[in-house]
C-alpha positions as a Markdown table, in Angstrom:
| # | Residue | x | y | z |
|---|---|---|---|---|
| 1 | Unk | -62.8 | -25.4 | -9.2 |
| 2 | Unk | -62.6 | -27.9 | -6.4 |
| 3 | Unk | -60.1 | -30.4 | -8.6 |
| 4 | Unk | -58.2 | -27.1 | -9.9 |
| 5 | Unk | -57.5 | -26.4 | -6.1 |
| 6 | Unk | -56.6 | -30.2 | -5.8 |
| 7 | Unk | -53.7 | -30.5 | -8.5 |
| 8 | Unk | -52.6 | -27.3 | -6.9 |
| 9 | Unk | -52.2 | -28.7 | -3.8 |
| 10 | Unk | -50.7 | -31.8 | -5.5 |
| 11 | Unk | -48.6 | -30.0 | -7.5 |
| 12 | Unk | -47.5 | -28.1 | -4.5 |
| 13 | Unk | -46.4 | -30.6 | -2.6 |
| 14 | Unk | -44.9 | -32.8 | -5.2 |
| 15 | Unk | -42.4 | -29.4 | -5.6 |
| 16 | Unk | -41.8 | -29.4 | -1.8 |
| 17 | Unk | -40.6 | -33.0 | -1.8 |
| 18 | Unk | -38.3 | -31.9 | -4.6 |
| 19 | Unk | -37.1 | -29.0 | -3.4 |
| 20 | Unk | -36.6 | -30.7 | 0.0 |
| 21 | Unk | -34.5 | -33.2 | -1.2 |
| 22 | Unk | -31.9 | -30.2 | -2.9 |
| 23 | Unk | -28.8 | -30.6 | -2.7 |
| 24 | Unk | -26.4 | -27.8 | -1.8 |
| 25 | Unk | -23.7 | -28.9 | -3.8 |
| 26 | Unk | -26.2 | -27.7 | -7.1 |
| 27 | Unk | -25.3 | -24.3 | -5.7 |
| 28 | Unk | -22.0 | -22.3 | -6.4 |
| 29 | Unk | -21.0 | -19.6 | -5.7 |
| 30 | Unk | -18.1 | -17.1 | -7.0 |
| 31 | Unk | -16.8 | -13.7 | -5.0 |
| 32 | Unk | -14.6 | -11.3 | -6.7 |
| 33 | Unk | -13.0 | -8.0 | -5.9 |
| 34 | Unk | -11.8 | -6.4 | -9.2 |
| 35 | Unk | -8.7 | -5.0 | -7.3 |
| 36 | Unk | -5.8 | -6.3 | -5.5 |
| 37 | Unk | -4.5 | -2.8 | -4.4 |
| 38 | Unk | -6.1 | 1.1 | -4.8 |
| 39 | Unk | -5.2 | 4.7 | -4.3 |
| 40 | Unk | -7.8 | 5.9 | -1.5 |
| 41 | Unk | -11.6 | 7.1 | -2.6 |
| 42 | Unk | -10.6 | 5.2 | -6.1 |
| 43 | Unk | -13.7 | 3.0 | -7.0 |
| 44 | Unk | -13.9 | -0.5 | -7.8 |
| 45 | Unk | -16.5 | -3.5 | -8.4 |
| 46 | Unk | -17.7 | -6.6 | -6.1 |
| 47 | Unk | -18.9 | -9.3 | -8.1 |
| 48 | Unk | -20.8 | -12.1 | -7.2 |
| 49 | Unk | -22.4 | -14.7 | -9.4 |
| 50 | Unk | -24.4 | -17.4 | -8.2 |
| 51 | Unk | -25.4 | -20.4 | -10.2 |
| 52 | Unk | -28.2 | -23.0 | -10.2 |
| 53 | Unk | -27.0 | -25.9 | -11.6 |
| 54 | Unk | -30.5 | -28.2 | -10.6 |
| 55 | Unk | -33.8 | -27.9 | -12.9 |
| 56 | Unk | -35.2 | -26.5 | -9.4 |
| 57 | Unk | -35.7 | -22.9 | -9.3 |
| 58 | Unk | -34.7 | -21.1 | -6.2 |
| 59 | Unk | -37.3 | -18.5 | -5.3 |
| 60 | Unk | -35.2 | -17.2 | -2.2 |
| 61 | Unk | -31.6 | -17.1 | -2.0 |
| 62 | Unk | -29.6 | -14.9 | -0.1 |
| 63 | Unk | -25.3 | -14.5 | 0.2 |
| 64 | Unk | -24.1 | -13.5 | 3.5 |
| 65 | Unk | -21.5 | -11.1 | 3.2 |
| 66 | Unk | -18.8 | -9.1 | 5.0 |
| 67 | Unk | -17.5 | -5.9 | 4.1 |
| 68 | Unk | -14.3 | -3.4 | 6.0 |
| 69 | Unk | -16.2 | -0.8 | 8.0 |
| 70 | Unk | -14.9 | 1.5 | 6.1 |
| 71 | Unk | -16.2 | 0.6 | 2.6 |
| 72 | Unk | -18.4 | 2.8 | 1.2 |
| 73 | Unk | -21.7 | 1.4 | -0.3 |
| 74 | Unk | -24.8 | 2.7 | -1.7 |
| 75 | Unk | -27.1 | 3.9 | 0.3 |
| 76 | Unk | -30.0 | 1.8 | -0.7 |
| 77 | Unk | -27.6 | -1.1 | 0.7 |
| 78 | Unk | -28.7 | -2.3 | 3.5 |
| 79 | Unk | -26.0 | -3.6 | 6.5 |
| 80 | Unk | -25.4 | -4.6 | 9.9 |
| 81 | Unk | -22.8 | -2.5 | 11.5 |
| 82 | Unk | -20.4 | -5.2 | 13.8 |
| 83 | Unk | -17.5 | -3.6 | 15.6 |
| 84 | Unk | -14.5 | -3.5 | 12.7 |
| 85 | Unk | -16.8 | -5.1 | 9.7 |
| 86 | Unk | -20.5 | -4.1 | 8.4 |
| 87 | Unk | -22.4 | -7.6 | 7.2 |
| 88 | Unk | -25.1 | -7.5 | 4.7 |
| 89 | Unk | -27.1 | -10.2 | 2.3 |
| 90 | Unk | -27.5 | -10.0 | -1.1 |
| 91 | Unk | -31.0 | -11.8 | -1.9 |
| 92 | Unk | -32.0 | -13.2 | -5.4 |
| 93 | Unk | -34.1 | -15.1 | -7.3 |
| 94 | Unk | -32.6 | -18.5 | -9.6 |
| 95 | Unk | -33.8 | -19.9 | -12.2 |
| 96 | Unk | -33.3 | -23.6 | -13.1 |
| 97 | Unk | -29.7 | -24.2 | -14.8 |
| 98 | Unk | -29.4 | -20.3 | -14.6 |
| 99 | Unk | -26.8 | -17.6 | -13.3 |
| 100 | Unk | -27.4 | -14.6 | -11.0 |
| 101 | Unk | -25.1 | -12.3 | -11.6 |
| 102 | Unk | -24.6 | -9.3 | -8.7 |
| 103 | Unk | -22.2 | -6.0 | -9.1 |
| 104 | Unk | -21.6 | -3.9 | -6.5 |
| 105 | Unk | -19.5 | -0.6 | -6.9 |
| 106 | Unk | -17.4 | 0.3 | -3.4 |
| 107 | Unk | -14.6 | 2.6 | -2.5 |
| 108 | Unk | -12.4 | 3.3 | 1.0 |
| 109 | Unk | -10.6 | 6.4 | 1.7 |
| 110 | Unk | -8.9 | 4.7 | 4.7 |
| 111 | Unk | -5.2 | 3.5 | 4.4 |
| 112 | Unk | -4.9 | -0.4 | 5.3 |
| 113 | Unk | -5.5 | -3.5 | 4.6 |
| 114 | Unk | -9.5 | -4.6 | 4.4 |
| 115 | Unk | -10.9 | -7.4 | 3.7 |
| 116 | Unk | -13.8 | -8.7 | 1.8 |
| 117 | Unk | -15.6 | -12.2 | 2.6 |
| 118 | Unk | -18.4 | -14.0 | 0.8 |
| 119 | Unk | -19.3 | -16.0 | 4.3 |
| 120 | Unk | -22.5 | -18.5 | 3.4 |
| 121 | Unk | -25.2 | -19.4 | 1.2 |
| 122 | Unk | -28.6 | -19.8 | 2.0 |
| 123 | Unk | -31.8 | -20.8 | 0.5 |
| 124 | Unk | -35.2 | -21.6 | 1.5 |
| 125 | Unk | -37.4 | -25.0 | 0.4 |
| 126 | Unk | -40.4 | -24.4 | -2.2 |
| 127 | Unk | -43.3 | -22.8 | 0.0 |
| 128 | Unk | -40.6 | -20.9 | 2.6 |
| 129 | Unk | -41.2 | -23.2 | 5.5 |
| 130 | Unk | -37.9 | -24.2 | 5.4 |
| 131 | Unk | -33.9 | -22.9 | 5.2 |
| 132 | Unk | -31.1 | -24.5 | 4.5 |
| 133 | Unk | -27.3 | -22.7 | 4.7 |
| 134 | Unk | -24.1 | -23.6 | 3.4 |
| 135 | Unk | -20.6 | -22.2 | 4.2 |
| 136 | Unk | -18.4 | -20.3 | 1.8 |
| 137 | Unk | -15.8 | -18.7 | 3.5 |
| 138 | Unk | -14.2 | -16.5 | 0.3 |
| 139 | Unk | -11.6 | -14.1 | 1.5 |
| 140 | Unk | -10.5 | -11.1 | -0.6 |
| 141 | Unk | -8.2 | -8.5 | 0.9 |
| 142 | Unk | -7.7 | -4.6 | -0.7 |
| 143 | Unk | -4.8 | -2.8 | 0.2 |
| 144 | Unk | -5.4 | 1.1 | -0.2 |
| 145 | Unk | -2.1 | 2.7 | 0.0 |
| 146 | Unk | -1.4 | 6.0 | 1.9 |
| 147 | Unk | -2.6 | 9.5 | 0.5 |
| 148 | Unk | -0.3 | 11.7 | -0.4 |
| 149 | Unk | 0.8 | 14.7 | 2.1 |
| 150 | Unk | 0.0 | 17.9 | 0.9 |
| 151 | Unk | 1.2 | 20.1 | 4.3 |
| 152 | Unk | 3.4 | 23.1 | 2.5 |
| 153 | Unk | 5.8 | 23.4 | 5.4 |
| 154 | Unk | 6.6 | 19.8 | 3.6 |
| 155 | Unk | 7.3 | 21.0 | 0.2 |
| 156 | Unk | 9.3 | 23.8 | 1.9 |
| 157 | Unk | 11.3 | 21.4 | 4.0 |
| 158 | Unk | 12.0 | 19.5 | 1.0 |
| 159 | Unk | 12.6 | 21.8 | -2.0 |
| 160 | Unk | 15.3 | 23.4 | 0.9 |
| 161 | Unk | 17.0 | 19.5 | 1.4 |
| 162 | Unk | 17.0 | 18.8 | -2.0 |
| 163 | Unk | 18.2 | 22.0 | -3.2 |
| 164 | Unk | 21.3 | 21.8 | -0.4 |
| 165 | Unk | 22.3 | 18.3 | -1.3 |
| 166 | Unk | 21.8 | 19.1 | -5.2 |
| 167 | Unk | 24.8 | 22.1 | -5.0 |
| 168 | Unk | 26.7 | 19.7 | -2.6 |
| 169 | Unk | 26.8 | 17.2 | -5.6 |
| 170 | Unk | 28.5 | 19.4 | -7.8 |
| 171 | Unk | 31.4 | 19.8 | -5.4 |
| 172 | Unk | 32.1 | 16.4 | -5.5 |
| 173 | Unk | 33.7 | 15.2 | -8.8 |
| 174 | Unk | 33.5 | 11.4 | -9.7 |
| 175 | Unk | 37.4 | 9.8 | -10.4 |
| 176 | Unk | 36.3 | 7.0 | -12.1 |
| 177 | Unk | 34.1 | 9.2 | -15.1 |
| 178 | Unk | 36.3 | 10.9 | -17.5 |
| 179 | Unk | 34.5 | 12.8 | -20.0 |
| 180 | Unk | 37.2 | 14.6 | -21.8 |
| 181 | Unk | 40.5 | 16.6 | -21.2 |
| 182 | Unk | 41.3 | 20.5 | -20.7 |
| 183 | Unk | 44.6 | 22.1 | -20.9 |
| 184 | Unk | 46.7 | 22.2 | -17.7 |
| 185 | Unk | 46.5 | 25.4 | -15.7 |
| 186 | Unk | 49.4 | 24.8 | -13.5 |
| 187 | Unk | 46.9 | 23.8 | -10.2 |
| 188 | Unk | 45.9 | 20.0 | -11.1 |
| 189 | Unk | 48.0 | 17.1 | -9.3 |
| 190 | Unk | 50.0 | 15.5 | -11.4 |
| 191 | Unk | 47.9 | 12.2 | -10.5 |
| 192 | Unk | 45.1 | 14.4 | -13.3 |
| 193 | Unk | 47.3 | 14.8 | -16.0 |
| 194 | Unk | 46.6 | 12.7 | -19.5 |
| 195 | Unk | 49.6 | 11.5 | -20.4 |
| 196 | Unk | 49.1 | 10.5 | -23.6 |
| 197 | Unk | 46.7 | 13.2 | -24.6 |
| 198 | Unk | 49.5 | 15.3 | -23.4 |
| 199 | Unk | 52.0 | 13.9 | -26.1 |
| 200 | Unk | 49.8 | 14.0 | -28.8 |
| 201 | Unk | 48.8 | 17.6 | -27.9 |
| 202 | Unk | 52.9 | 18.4 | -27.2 |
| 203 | Unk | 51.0 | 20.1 | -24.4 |
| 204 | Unk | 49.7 | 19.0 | -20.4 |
| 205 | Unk | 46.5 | 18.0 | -20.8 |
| 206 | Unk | 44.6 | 16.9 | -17.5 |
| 207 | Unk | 41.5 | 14.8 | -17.2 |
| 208 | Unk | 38.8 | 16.6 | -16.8 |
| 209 | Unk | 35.9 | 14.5 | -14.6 |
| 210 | Unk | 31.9 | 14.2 | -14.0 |
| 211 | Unk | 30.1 | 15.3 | -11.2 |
| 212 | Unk | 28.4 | 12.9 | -8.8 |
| 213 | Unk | 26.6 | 10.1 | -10.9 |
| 214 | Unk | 23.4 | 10.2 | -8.6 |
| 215 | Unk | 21.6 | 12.1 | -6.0 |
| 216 | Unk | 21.1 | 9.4 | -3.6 |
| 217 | Unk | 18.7 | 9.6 | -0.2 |
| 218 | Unk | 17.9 | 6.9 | 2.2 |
| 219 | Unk | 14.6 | 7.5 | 3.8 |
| 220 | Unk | 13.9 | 5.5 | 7.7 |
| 221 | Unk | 10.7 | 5.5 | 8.7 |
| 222 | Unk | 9.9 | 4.7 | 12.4 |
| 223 | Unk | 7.2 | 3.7 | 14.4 |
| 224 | Unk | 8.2 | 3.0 | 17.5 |
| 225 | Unk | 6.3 | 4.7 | 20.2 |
| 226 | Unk | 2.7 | 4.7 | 18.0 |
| 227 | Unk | 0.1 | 3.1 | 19.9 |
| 228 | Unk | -1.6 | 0.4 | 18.6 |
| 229 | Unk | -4.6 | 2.1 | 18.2 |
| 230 | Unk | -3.4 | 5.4 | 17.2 |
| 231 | Unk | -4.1 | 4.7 | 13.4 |
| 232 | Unk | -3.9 | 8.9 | 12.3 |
| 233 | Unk | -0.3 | 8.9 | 13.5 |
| 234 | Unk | 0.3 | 6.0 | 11.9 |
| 235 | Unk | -1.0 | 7.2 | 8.8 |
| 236 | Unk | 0.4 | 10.5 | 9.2 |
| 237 | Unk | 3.9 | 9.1 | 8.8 |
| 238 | Unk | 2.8 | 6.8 | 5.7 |
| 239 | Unk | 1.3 | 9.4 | 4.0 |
| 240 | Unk | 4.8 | 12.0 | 4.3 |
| 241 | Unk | 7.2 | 8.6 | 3.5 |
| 242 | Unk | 5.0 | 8.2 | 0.5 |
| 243 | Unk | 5.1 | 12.0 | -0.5 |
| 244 | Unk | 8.8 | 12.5 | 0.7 |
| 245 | Unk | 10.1 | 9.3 | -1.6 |
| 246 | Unk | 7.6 | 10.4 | -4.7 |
| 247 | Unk | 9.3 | 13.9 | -4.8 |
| 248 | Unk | 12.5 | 12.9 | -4.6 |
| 249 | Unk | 12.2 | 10.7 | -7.4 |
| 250 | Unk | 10.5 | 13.5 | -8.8 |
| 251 | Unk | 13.6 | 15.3 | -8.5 |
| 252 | Unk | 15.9 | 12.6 | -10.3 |
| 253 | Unk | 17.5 | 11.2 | -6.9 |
| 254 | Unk | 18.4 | 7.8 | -6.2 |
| 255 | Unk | 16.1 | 6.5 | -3.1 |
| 256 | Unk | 15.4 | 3.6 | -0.8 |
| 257 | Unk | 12.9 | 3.4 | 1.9 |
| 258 | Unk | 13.9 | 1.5 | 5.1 |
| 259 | Unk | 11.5 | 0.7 | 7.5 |
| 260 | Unk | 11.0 | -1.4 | 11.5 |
| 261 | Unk | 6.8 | -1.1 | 10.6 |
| 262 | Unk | 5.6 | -4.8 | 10.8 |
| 263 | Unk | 3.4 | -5.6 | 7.5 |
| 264 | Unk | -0.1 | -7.2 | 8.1 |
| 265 | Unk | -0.3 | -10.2 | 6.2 |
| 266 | Unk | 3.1 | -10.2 | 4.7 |
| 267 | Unk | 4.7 | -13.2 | 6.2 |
| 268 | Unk | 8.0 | -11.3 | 7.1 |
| 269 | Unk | 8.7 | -10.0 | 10.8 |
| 270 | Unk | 11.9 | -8.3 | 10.2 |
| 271 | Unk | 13.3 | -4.8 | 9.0 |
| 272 | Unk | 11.9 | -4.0 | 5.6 |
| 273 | Unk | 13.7 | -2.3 | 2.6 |
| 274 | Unk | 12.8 | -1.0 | -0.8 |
| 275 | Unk | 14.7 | 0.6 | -3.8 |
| 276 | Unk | 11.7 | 3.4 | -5.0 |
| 277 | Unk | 11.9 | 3.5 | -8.8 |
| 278 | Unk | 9.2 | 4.4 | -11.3 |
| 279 | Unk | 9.3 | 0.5 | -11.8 |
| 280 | Unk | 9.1 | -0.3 | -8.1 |
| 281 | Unk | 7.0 | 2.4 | -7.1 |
| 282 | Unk | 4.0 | -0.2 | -6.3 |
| 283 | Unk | 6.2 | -2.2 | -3.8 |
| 284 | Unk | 6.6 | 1.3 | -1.7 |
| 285 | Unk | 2.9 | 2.0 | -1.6 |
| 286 | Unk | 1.8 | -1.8 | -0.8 |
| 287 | Unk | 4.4 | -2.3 | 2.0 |
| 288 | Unk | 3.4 | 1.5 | 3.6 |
| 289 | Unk | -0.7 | 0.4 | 3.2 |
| 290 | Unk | 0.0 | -2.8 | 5.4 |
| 291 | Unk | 2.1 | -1.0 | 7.5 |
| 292 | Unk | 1.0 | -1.5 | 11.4 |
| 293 | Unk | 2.4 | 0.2 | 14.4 |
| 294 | Unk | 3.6 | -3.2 | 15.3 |
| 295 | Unk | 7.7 | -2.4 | 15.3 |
| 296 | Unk | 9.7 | -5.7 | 14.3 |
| 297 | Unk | 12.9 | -3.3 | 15.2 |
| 298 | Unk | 14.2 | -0.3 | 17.5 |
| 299 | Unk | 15.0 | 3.2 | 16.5 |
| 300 | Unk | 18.4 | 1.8 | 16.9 |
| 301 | Unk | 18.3 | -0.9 | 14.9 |
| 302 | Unk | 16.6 | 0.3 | 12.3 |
| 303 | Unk | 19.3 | 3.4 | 11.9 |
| 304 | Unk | 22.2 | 0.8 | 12.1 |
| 305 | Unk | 20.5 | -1.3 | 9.1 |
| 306 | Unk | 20.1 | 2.1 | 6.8 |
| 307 | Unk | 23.9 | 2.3 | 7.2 |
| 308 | Unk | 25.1 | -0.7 | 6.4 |
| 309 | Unk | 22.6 | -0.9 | 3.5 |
| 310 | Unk | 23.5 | 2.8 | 2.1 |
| 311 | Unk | 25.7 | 4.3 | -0.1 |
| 312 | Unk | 28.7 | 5.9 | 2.0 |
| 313 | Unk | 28.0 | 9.3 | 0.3 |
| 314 | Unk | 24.2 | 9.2 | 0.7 |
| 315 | Unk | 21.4 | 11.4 | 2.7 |
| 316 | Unk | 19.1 | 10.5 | 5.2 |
| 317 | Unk | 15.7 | 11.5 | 5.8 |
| 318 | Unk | 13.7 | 10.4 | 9.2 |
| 319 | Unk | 10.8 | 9.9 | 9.9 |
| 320 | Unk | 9.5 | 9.4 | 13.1 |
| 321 | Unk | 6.0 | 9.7 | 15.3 |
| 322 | Unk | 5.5 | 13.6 | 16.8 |
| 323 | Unk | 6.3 | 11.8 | 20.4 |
| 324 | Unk | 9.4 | 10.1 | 19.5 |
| 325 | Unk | 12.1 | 12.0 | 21.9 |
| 326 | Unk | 15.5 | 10.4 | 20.8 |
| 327 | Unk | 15.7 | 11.8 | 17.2 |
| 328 | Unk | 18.3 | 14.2 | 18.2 |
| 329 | Unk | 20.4 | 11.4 | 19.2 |
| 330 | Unk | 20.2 | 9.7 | 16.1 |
| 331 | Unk | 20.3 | 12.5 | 14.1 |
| 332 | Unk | 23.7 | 13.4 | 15.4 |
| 333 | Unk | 24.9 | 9.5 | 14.7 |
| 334 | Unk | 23.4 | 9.9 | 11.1 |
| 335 | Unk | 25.7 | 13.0 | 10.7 |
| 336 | Unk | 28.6 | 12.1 | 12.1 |
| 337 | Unk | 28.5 | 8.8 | 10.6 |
| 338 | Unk | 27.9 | 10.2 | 7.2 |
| 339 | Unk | 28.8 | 13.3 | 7.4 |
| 340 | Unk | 26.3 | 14.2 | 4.8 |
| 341 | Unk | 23.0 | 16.2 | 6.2 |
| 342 | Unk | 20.0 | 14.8 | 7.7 |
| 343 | Unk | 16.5 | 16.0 | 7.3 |
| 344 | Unk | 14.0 | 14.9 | 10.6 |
| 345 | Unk | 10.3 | 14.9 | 9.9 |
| 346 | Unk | 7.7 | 14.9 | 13.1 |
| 347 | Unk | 3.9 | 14.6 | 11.1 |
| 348 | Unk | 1.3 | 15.7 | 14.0 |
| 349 | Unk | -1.9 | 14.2 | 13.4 |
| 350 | Unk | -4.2 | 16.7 | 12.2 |
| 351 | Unk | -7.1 | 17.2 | 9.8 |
| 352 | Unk | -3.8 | 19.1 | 7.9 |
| 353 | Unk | -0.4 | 17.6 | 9.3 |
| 354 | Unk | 1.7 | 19.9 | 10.8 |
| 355 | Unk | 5.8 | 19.2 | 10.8 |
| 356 | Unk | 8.0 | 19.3 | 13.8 |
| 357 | Unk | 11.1 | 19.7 | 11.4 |
């Protein structure tokens, strides 16, 4: 018994030297997020795989991770709350020449961009006496675009634009799309008339035109006057651009999204634009989920650059914070400028939005 407990202790300490003398670079590491971008509440998987590329086995290794405050984890996951992140560790056991891998399913309901970081490595020596750490430092970032808006005095306000500027359309007949001649009743110009349709015909025949080609809108959001950390008004007005410009397309018009919202981590300070298509659609909901209320542009400014960037014979909707005061102004230069009407949307932040139209 005695030279059992001997070659133990031998043993023992022959595996401390070893594991003593381990090198950190045996250890890697891998972080992934299986999204880039996600609707809100949608889930998705954190994977982590750790490998052991020394004969050693680790008995105790632990990652050090970061997750968005607003992340939602299982509840047998244990975290530290810190003021705008939660950090937990994810402890294992592994073997030698072998690979841990850890899944984690998460999902946010919050609008933003959140960020996910794999911060350090650490491990502890054969008999736990010791503990070594190594820095990571892998960054992932989620953007979770805006929920949609649905506040009925919305639809209301919408169906009623739509439906306006839809019967306005028809009154307007396109000169440059002929789709066929009609007999001449005597009140055409004489500009309309088909010549030579009218000599085959040994009859006046005029040209008879389409309507309109598209039903185009130009929607400005604004958030000048948001406080910096007023994020439900800030995601008030992302959630109605997103539901204002998905209905209209809805609807068959022709839109573009305009707005002076600075982008987190887009690289671009300026006034922002975007033509919302069913092909483009993603570009819309990434550039409203890093919206801040950081404005790279006035109220002004931003009015002036949906002109110049419109169609002459398009619509304008606005959208603007509940305690922006100069709307009427602009709404009477977007009319007389165009001529065409203009719809204003206020979103209050509430549990359910309510619209100061």
């Amino acid at each position: 018994m005695i030279y059992f407990f001997i070659m133990l202790i031998v043993v023992g300490t022959v595996l401390e030297l070893i594991s003593l003398r381990r090198s950190t670079a045996k250890i890697s590491v891998e972080f992934e997020v299986s999204v880039y971008s996600t609707q809100p509440g949608v889930p998705f998987e954190i994977k982590t795989v750790v490998t052991n590329q020394s004969l050693m086995p680790i008995s105790y290794l632990a990652v050090a991770q970061t997750y968005p405050l607003h992340a939602k984890l299982p509840d047998k996951i244990k975290t530290l709350p810190r003021t705008h992140s939660v950090s937990l560790k994810k402890i294992c056991r592994v073997g030698g020449r072998r690979k841990k891998r850890i899944s984690l399913r998460s999902s946010i309901d919050k609008r933003g961009v959140h960020i996910f970081c794999a911060d350090s490595v650490e491990f502890g020596d054969f008999l736990g006496f010791k503990e070594f750490s190594e820095r990571i430092g892998i960054v992932h970032e989620v953007v979770v675009y805006p929920s949609r808006c649905e506040a009925p005095e919305l639809a209301q306000a919408l169906n009623k634009f739509c439906g306006d500027m839809q019967a306005r359309r028809f009154l307007i007949r396109d000169p440059i799309l002929t789709i066929g001649t009609r007999e001449y009743t005597g009140r055409e110009p004489m500009k309309e008339i088909h010549w030579l349709k009218s000599a085959c015909r040994g009859e006046l025949m005029v040209k008879e035109f389409d309507f309109n080609r598209e039903f185009s809108v130009s929607v400005l959001m604004s958030v000048e006057g948001i406080l910096n950390q007023d994020d439900s008004e800030l995601d008030g007005i992302c959630s109605t651009a997103r539901t204002v410009c998905e209905a209209l397309c809805e609807k068959g018009a022709s839109v573009k999204f305009f707005t002076n919202a600075l982008r987190r981590n887009s690289g671009r300070g300026h006034l922002w634009q975007c033509e919302v298509t069913g092909a483009y659609g993603g570009a819309l909901l990434e550039g409203l989920g890093r919206a801040t209320s950081l404005e790279c542009g006035s109220l002004g400014e931003l009015v002036a650059f949906g002109l110049r960037e419109s169609d002459p014979d398009c619509a304008f909707i606005l959208i603007v914070p509940s305690c922006e005061e100069r709307a009427g102004g602009v709404l009477q230069r977007l009319s007389e400028s165009t001529r065409q009407e203009v719809l204003v949307l206020k979103p209050e932040p509430a549990p359910e939005p309510v619209f100061k139209l």
